[in-house]
LOTORDO-440710 format. One record per residue (C-alpha): residue in three letters; chain; x, y, z. Coordinates in Angstrom, 3 decimals, always signed. Layout:
N
PT;resn;chain;px;py;pz
PT;ala;A;X;Y;Z
...
This chain:
212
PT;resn;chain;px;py;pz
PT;unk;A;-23.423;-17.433;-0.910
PT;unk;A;-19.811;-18.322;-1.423
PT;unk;A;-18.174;-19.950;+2.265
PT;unk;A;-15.427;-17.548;+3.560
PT;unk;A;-12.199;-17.880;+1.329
PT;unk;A;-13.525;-19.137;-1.464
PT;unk;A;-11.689;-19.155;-4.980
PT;unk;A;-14.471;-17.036;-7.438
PT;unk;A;-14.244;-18.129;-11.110
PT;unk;A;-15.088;-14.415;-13.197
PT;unk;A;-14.291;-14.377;-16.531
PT;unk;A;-11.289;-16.154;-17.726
PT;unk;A;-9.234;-15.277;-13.933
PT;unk;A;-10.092;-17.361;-10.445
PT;unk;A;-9.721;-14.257;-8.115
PT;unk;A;-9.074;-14.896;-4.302
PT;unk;A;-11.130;-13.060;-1.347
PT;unk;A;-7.768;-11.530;+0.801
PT;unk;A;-8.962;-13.907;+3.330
PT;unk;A;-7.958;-16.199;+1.260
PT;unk;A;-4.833;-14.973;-0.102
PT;unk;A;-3.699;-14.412;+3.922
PT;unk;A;-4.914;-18.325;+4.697
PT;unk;A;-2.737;-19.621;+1.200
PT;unk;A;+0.349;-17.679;+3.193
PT;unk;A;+0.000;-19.276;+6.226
PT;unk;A;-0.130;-22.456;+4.782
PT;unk;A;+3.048;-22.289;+3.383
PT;unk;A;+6.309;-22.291;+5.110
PT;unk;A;+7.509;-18.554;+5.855
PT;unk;A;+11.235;-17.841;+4.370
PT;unk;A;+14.132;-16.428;+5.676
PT;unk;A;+14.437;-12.537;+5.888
PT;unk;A;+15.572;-10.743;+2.775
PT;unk;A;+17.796;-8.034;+2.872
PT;unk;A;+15.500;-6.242;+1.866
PT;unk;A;+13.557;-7.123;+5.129
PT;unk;A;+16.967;-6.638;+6.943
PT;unk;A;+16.802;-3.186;+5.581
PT;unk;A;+13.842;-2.298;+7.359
PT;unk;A;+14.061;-3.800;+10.747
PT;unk;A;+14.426;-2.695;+13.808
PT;unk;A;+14.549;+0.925;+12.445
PT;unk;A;+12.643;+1.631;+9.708
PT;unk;A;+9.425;-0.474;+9.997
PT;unk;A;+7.922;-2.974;+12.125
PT;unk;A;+6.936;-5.640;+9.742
PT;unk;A;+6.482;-9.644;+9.934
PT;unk;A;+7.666;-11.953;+6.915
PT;unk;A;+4.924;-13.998;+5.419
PT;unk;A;+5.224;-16.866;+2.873
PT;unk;A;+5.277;-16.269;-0.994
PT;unk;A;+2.259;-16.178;-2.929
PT;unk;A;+1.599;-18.162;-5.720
PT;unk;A;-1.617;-17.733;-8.013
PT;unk;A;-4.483;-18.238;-8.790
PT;unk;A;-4.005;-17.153;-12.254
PT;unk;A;-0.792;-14.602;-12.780
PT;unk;A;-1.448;-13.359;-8.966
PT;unk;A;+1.351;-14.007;-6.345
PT;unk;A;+4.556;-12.357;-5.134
PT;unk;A;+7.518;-12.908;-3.524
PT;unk;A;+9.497;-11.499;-0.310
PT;unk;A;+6.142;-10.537;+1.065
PT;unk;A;+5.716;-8.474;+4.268
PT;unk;A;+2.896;-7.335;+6.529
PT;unk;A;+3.753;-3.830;+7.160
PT;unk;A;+2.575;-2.968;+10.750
PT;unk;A;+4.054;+0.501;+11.397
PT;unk;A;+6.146;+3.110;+9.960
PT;unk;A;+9.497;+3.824;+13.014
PT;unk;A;+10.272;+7.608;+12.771
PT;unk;A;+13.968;+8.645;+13.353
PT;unk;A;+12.922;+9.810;+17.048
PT;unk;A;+11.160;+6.445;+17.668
PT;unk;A;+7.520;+7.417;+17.397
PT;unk;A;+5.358;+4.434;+15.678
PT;unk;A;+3.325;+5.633;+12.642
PT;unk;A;+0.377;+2.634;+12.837
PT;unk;A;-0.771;+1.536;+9.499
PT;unk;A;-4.693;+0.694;+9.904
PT;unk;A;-5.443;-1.770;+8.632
PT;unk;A;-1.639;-3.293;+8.390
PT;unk;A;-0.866;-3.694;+4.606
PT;unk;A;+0.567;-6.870;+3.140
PT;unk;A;+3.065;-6.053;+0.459
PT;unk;A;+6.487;-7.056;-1.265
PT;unk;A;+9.121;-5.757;+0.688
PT;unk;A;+10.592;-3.446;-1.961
PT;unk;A;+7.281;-1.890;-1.611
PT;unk;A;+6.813;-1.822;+1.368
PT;unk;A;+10.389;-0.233;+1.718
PT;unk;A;+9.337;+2.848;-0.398
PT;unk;A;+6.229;+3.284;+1.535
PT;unk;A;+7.987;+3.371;+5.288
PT;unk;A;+10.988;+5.666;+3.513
PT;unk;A;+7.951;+8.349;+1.687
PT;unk;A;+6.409;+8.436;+4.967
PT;unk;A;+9.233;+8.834;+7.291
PT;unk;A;+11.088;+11.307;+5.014
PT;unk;A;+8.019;+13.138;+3.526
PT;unk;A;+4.782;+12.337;+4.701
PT;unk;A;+5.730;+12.951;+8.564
PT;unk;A;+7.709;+15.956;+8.281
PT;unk;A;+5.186;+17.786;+5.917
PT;unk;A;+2.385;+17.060;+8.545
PT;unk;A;+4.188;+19.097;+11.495
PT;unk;A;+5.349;+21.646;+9.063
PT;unk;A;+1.968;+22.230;+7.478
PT;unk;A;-0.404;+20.986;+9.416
PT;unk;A;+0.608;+21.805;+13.094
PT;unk;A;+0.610;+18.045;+14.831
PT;unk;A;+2.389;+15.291;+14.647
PT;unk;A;+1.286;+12.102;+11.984
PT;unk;A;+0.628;+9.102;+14.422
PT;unk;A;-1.433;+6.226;+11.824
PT;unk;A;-1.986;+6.321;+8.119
PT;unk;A;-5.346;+4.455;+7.218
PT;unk;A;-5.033;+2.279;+4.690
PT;unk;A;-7.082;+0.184;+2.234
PT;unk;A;-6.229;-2.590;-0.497
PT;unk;A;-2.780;-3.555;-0.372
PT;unk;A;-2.721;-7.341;-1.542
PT;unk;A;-6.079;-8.966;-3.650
PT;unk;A;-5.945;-11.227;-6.873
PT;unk;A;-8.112;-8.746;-8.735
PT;unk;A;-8.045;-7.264;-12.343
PT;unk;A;-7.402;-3.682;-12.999
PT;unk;A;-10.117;-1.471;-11.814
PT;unk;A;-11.808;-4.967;-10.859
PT;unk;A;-12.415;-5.601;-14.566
PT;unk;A;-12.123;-9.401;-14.488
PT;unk;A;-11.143;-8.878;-18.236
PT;unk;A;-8.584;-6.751;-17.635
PT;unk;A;-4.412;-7.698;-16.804
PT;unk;A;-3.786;-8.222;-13.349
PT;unk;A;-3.944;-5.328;-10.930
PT;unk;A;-0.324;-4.635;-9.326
PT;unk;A;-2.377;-5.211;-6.359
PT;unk;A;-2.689;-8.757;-7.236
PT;unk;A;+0.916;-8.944;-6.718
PT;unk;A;+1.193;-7.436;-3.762
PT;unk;A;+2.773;-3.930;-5.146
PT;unk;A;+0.493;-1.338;-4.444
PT;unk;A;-1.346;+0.279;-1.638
PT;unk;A;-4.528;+2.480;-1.551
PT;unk;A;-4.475;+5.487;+1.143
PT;unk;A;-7.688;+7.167;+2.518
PT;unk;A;-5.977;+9.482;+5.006
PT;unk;A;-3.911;+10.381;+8.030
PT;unk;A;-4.528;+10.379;+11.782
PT;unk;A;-2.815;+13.210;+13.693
PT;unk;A;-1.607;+13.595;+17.609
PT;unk;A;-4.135;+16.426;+17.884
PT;unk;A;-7.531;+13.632;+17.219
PT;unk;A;-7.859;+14.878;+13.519
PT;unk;A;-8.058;+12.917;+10.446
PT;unk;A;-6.799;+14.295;+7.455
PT;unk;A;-8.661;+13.024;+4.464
PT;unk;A;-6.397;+13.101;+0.988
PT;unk;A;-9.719;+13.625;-0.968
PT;unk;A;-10.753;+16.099;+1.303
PT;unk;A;-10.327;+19.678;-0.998
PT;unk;A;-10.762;+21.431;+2.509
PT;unk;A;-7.885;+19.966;+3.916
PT;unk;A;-4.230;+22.134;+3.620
PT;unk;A;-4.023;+22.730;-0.079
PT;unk;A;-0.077;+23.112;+0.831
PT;unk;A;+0.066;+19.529;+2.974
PT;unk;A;-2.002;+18.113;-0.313
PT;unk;A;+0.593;+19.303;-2.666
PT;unk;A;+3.414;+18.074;-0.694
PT;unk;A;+2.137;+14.360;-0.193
PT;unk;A;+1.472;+14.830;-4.476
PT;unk;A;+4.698;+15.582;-5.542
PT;unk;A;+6.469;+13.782;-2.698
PT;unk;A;+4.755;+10.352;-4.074
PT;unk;A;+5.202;+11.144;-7.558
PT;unk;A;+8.499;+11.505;-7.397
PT;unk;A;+8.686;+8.290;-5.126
PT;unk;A;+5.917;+5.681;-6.821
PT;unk;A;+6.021;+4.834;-9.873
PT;unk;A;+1.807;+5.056;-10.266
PT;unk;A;-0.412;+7.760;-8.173
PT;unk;A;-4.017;+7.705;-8.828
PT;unk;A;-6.122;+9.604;-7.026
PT;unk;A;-9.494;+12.045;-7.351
PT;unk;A;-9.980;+13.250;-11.399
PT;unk;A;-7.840;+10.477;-12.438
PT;unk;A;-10.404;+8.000;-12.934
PT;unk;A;-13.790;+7.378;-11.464
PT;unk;A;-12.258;+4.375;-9.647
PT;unk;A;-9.998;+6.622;-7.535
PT;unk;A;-12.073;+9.233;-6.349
PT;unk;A;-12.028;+8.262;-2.687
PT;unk;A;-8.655;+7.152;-2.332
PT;unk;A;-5.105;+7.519;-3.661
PT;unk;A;-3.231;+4.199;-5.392
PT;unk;A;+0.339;+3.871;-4.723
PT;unk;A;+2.404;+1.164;-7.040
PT;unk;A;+5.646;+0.098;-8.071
PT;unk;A;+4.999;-0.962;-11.367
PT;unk;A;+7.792;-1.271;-13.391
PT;unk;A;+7.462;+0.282;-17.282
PT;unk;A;+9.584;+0.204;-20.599
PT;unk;A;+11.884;+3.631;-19.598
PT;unk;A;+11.438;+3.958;-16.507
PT;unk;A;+7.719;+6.038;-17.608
PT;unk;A;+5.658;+7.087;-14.626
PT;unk;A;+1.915;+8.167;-14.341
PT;unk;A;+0.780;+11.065;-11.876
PT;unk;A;-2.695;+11.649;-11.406
């Protein structure tokens, strides 16, 4: 059994646990907000900066944020659960999508207010699809987030995979984060996505996009 944090040699990558990855950034010495992080704060999201990350293997990122919560324009606080860790730019697109799409498209649709989006992988040194063979997932540096649903004011919990759920509020969150990521995975896309959607910013020879 490997201790807590360990480095684990697969393949020809060392992948860290996030444990790991979140004890390597507090090790380091945290810099001085971007403007991108200026951006953000107070207004846009509550986030905290955390140092740069820096391998093992081609993992690591710079001007890297936890994002805690989403601020709406009236001042409600959209929770993230768990908070994500991400590269600001990132973590700038996510906080604008949700506070200019995602919110809106829940009172129009679904009747109640959004009040926490719940989250899975945002940073881990991992290959693509976890194939330690394959090139580094964007989540390995720290520019992409997995969703699994949305909490509303009214108790419920809107599952994107759920093909119950508001066909029209499913549609809207589709298009909305296709037109604002540059990857969305999600259900028939691969079996790796069936429970989840994958948001990334990866950046590809003319500006080419997937949608799935």
């Amino acid at each position: 059994m490997k201790r807590p944090g360990a480095v684990a040699l697969i393949g020809s990558f060392a992948f860290l646990s996030p444990s790991a990855g979140v004890a390597q950034q507090r090790a380091t010495t945290t810099p001085a907000p971007s403007a991108c992080q200026q951006r953000l704060t107070p207004d846009i999201a509550s986030i905290h900066s955390l140092a740069s990350i820096s391998g093992p293997g081609s993992c690591g990122a710079e001007d890297v944020v936890g994002l805690d919560a989403v601020l709406l324009k009236d001042g409600e606080r959209i929770a993230l659960a768990p908070a994500a860790t991400l590269r600001c730019p990132m973590t700038e697109a996510v906080a604008r999508w949700i506070r200019q799409e995602v919110a809106p498209a829940a009172v129009a649709t679904l009747g109640s207010p959004l009040r926490a989006i719940v989250t899975g992988t945002s940073y881990e040194c991992r290959g693509r699809d976890r194939d330690p063979n394959a090139k580094v997932s964007e989540h390995g540096h720290a520019n992409a987030l997995d969703l699994s649903g949305f909490k509303l004011a009214n108790g419920t919990t809107v599952q994107l995979t759920d093909k119950t759920a508001s066909k029209e509020f499913r549609e809207i969150i589709r298009q909305s984060a296709c037109a604002n990521f540059t990857t969305v995975l999600g259900p028939g896309s691969d079996s790796y996505h069936e429970n989840h959607v994958h948001l990334d910013l990866l950046d590809r020879p003319s500006g080419y996009r997937v949608c799935e």
